[in-house]
C-alpha positions in Angstrom: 9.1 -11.1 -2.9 9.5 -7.3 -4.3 6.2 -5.0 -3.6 3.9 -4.9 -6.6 2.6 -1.8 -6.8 -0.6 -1.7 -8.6 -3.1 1.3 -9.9 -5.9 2.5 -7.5 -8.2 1.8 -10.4 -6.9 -1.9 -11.1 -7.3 -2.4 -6.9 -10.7 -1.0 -6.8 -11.9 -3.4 -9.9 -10.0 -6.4 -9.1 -11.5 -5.8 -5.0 -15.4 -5.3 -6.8 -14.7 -8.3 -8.9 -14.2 -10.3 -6.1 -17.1 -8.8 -4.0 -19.7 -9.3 -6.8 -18.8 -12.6 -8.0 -18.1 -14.5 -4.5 -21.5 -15.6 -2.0 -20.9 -16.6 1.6 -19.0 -14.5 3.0 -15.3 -13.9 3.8 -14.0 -17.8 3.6 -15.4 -18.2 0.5 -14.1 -15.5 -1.3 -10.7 -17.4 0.0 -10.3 -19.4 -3.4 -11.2 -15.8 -5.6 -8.7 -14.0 -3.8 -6.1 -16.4 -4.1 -6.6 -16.9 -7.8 -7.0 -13.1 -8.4 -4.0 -11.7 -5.8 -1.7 -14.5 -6.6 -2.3 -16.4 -9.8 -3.5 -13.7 -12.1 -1.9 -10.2 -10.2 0.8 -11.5 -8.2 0.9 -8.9 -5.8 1.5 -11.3 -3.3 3.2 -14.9 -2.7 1.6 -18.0 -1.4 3.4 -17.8 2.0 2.3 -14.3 2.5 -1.5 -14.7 1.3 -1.0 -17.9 3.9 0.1 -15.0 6.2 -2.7 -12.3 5.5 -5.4 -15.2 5.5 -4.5 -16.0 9.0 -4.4 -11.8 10.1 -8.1 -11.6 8.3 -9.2 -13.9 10.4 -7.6 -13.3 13.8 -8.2 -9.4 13.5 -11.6 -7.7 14.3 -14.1 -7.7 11.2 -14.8 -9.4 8.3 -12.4 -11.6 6.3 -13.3 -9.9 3.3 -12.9 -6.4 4.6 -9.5 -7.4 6.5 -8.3 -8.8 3.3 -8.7 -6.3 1.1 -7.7 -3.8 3.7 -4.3 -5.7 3.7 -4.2 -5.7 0.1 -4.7 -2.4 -0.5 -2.0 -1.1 1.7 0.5 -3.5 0.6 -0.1 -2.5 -3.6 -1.3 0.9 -3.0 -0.6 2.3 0.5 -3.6 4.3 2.8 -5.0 4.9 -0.3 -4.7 1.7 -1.3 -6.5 0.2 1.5 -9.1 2.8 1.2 -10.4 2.2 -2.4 -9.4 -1.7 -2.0 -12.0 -1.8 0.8 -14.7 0.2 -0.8 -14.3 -1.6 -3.8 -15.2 -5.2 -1.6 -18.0 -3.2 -0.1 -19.6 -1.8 -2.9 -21.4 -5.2 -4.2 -22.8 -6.7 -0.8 -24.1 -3.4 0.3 -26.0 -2.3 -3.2 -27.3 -5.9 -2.5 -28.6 -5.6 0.7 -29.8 -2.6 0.1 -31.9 -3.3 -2.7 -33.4 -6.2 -1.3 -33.9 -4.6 2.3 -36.4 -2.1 -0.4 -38.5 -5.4 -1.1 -37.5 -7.9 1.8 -41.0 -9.0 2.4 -41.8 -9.7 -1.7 -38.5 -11.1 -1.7 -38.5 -13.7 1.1 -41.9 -14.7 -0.8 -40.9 -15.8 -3.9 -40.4 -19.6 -3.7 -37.8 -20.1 -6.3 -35.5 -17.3 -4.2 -35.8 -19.6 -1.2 -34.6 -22.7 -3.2 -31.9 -20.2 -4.9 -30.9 -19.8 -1.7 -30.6 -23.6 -0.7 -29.1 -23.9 -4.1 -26.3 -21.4 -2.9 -25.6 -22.8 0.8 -24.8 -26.0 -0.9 -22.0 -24.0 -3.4 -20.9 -22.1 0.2 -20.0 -25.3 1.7 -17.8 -26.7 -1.2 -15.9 -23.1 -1.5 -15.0 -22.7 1.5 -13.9 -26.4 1.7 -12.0 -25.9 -1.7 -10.6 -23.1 0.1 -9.2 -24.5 2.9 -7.7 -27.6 0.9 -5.9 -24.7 -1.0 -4.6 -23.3 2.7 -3.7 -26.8 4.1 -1.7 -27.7 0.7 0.2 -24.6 1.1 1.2 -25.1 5.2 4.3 -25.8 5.6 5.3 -29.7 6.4 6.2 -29.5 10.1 5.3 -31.8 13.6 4.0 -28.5 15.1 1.9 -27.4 12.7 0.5 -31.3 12.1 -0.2 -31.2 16.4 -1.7 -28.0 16.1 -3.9 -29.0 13.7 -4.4 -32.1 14.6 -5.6 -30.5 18.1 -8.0 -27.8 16.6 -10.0 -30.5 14.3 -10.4 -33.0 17.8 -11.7 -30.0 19.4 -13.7 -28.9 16.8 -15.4 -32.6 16.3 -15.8 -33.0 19.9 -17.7 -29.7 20.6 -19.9 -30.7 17.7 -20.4 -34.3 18.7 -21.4 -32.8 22.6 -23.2 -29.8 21.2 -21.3 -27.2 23.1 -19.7 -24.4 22.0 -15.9 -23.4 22.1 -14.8 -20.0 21.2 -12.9 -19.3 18.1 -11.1 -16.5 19.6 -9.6 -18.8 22.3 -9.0 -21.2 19.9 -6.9 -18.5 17.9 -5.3 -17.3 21.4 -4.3 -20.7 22.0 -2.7 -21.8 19.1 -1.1 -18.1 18.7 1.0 -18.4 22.2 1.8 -22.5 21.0 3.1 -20.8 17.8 4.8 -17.9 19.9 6.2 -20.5 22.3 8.2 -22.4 20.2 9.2 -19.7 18.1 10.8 -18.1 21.2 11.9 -21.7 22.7 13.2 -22.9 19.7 16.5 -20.9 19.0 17.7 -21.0 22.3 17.4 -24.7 22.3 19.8 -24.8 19.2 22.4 -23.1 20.9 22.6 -25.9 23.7 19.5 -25.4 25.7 20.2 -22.1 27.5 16.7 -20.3 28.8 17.6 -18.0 30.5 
């Protein structure tokens, strides 16, 4: 797909669109960003949002941040990436900001708490709309079926036992599985040679 280049204004809006308007966090703000970036903006294609999804989430900091870090430098270069992020920031911090001014009035209030139960409950559904979106769009392959396959009996189990398994092995692993058969693979097409 060609680059898209796209204004530092339009970046900065589309990027505090997306920060205001999405609540829980990085995963859900999945199904806005793929609706804004590639539905409405094309700047990108599904196989490379696929692509900057999983380099969100396997590089240090928030989804959100990582995303529209990504963004940015692909439409808009360093600049790019610069108001792209501080257009993402913008919302969460006024937010927090203004209610770290009234945190204890805040907390209070009962119909904030049962906002907030209210929210968790639209959370859970995004972020599972989200990553119906993302398993739709893998590609159809016996690898990627193990792999996931894998990663969902590990996730159960831990859950089942209580005990915790580490996300960043779990990305390690399944990075050097990938790795390993992308390196394996065409030398096993040209007659099994590994050397």
């Amino acid at each position: 797909m060609k680059k898209k280049k796209a204004s530092y204004l339009n970046l900065f809006l589309t990027m505090l669109k997306i920060g205001a308007f999405t609540f829980g966090g990085g995963y859900a703000m999945i199904a806005l960003l793929e609706t804004e970036l590639i539905e409405k903006k094309k700047w990108i294609g599904k196989e490379e949002f696929l692509d900057m999804v999983a380099i969100a989430e396997s590089t240090p900091g928030p989804v959100a941040i990582n995303s529209a870090t990504y963004i940015g430098y692909k439409t808009g270069g360093v600049i790019g990436s610069a108001v792209a992020t501080l257009g993402v920031v913008i919302p969460s911090f006024t937010v927090i900001f203004l209610i770290s001014l009234f945190y204890d009035a805040f907390l209070s209030l009962d119909f904030v708490g049962r906002g907030f139960r209210g929210i968790q409950v639209c959370v859970v559904y995004l972020i599972f709309s989200a990553d119906l979106k993302l398993l739709r769009q893998l590609e159809r392959s016996v690898f990627n079926a193990v792999v996931l396959l894998l990663v969902a009996a590990v996730m159960l189990l831990s859950s089942l036992f209580a005990r915790g398994f580490s996300s960043a092995l779990c990305l390690l692993l399944c990075g050097g599985a990938g790795l390993a058969v992308y390196w394996c693979a065409p030398r096993r097409k040209k007659g099994g040679d590994f050397s």
